[in-house]
C-alpha positions as CSV (number, residue, x, y, z in Angstrom):
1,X,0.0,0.0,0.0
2,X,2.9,2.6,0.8
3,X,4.5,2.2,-2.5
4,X,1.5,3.5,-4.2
5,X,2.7,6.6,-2.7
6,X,6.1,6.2,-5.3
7,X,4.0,5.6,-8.2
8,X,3.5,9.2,-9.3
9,X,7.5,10.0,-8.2
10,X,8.6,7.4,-10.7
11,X,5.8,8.8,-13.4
12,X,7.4,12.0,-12.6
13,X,11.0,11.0,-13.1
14,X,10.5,9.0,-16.3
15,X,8.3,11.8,-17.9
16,X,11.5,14.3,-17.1
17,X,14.0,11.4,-18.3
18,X,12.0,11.0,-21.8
19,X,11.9,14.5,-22.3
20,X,15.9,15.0,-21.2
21,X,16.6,12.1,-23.9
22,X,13.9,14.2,-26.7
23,X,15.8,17.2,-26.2
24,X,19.4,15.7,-26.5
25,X,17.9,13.6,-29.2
26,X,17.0,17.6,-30.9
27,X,20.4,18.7,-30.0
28,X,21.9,15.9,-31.5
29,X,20.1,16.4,-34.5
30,X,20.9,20.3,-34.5
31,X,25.0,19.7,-34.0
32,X,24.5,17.5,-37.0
33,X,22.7,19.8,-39.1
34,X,25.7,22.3,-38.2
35,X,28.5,19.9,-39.0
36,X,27.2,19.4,-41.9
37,X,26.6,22.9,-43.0
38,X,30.7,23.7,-41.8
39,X,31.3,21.1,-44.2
40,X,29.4,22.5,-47.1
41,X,30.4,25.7,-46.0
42,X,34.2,24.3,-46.1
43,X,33.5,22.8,-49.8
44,X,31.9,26.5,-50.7
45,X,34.9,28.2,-49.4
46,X,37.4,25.9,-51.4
47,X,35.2,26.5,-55.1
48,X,35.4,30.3,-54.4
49,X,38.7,30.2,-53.9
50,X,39.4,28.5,-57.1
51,X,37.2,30.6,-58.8
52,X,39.1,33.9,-57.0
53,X,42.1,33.1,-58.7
54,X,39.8,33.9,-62.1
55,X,37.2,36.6,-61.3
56,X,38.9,38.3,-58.2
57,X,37.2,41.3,-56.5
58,X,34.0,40.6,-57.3
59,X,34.7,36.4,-55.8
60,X,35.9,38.6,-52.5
61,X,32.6,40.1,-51.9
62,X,30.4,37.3,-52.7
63,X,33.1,35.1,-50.2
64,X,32.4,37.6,-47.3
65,X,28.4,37.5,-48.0
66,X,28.8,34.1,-47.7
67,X,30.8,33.9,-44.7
68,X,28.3,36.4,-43.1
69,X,25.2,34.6,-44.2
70,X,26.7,31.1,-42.2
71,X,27.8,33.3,-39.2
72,X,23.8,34.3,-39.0
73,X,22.6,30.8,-39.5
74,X,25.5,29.4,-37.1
75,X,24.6,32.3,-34.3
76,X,21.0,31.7,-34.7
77,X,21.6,28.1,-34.5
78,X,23.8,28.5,-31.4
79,X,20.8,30.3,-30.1
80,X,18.4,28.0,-30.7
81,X,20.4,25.0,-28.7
82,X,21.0,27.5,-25.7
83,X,16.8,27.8,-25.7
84,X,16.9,24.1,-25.8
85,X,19.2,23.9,-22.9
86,X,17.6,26.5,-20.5
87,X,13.9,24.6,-21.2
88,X,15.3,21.3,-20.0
89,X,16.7,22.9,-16.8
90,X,13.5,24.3,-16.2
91,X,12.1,20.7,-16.9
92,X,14.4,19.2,-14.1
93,X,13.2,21.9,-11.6
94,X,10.1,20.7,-11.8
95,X,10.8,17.8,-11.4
96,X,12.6,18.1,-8.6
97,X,9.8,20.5,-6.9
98,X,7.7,17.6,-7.6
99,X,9.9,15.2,-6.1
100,X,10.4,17.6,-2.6
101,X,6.5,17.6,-2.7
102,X,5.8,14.0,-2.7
103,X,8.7,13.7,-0.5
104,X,6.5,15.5,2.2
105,X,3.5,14.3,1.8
106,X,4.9,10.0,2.0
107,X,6.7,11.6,5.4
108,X,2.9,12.6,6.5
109,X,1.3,9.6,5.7
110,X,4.2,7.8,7.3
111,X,3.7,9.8,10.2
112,X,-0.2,9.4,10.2
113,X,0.0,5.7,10.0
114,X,2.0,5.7,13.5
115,X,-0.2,7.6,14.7
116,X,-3.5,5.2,13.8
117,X,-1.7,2.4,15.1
118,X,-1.2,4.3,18.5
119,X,-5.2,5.1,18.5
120,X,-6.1,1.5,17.8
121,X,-3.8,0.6,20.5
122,X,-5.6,2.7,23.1
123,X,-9.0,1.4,21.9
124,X,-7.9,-2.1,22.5
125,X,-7.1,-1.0,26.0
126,X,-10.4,1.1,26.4
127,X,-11.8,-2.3,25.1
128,X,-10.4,-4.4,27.9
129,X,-11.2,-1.7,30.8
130,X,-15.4,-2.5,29.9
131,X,-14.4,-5.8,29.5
132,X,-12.8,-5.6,33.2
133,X,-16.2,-3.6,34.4
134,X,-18.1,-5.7,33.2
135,X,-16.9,-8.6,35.2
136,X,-16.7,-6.6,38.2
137,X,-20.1,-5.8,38.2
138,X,-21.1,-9.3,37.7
139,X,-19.0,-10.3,41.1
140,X,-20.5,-7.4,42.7
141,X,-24.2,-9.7,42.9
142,X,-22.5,-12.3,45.1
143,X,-24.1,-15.8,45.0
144,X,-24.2,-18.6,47.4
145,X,-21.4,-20.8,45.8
146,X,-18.6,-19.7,48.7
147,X,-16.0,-17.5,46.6
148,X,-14.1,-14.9,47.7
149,X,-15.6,-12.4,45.5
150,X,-14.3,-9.8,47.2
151,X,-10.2,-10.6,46.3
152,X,-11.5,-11.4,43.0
153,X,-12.8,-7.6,42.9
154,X,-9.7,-6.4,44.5
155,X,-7.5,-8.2,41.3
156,X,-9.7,-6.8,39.1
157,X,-9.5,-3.3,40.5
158,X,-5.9,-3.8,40.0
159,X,-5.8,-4.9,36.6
160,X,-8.1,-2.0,35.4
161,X,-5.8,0.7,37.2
162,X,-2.8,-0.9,35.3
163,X,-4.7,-0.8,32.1
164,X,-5.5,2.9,33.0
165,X,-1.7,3.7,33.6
166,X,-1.3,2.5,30.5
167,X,-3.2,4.4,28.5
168,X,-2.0,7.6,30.4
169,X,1.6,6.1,28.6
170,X,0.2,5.9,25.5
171,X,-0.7,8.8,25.9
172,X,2.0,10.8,26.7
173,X,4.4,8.7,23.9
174,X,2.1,10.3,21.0
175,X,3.5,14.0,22.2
């Protein structure tokens, strides 16, 4: 019954462990999308400069565009990831918010089933002192068979006093 209580924690931590592998799957993807676009961009760079050696100036500026346009699409890339990161560290506080609050609440249950078994304690003993009454009132009616029904009366004064002392420690344990 008290590992129902971790059913929702693990729910929790493998929701936030799928979506941790989902985004490194992403960034993955992303890094390779870039490596591959350096290399293009390499294999770019090494036609224009063939091509510089025969056209010149005009192979200069169309080198820088080029160069500029892939420092845009690397920056917004880079941009992108960092986005990526910061949303899976806002994942894994939650997470862990989640995990402090069902941390609490398995230490209250914990605490409130200590606490239930200290009651039903005490009601046992409750149970016995009528118990005890009852038989005491039962002696009190003597009858002509010759017991001592007053040392029986006595005992069982005895035994409810102890039963009464301990309830008065059960009591004082739950404080």
């Amino acid at each position: 019954m008290k590992y129902l209580v971790y059913i929702p924690l693990v729910l929790a931590l493998l929701g936030s462990v799928y979506g941790g592998l989902r985004i490194a799957s992403q960034l993955q993807s992303t890094l390779e999308i870039n490596t591959q676009m350096a290399e293009d961009a390499h294999q770019r760079i090494s036609q224009i400069e063939e091509g510089i050696k025969f056209k010149g100036k005009e192979l200069e500026n169309e080198i820088d565009m080029e160069l500029e346009k892939l420092g845009f699409k690397i920056d917004n890339n880079k941009n992108t990831v960092g986005y990526q990161i910061e949303d899976f560290q806002r994942e894994l506080l939650q997470v862990q918010k989640q995990l402090t609050y069902l941390e609490g609440i398995t230490q209250s249950i914990e605490k409130k089933s200590f606490e239930n078994a200290s009651i039903t304690s005490v009601d046992g003993l409750r149970e016995l002192i009528y118990q005890q009454r009852d038989k005491i009132s039962l002696l009190e009616h003597p009858t002509d068979s010759g017991i001592n029904y007053q040392q029986m009366i006595f005992d069982m004064n005895n035994r409810i006093e102890e039963l009464n002392r301990r309830i008065d420690d059960e009591h004082r344990n739950w404080n």
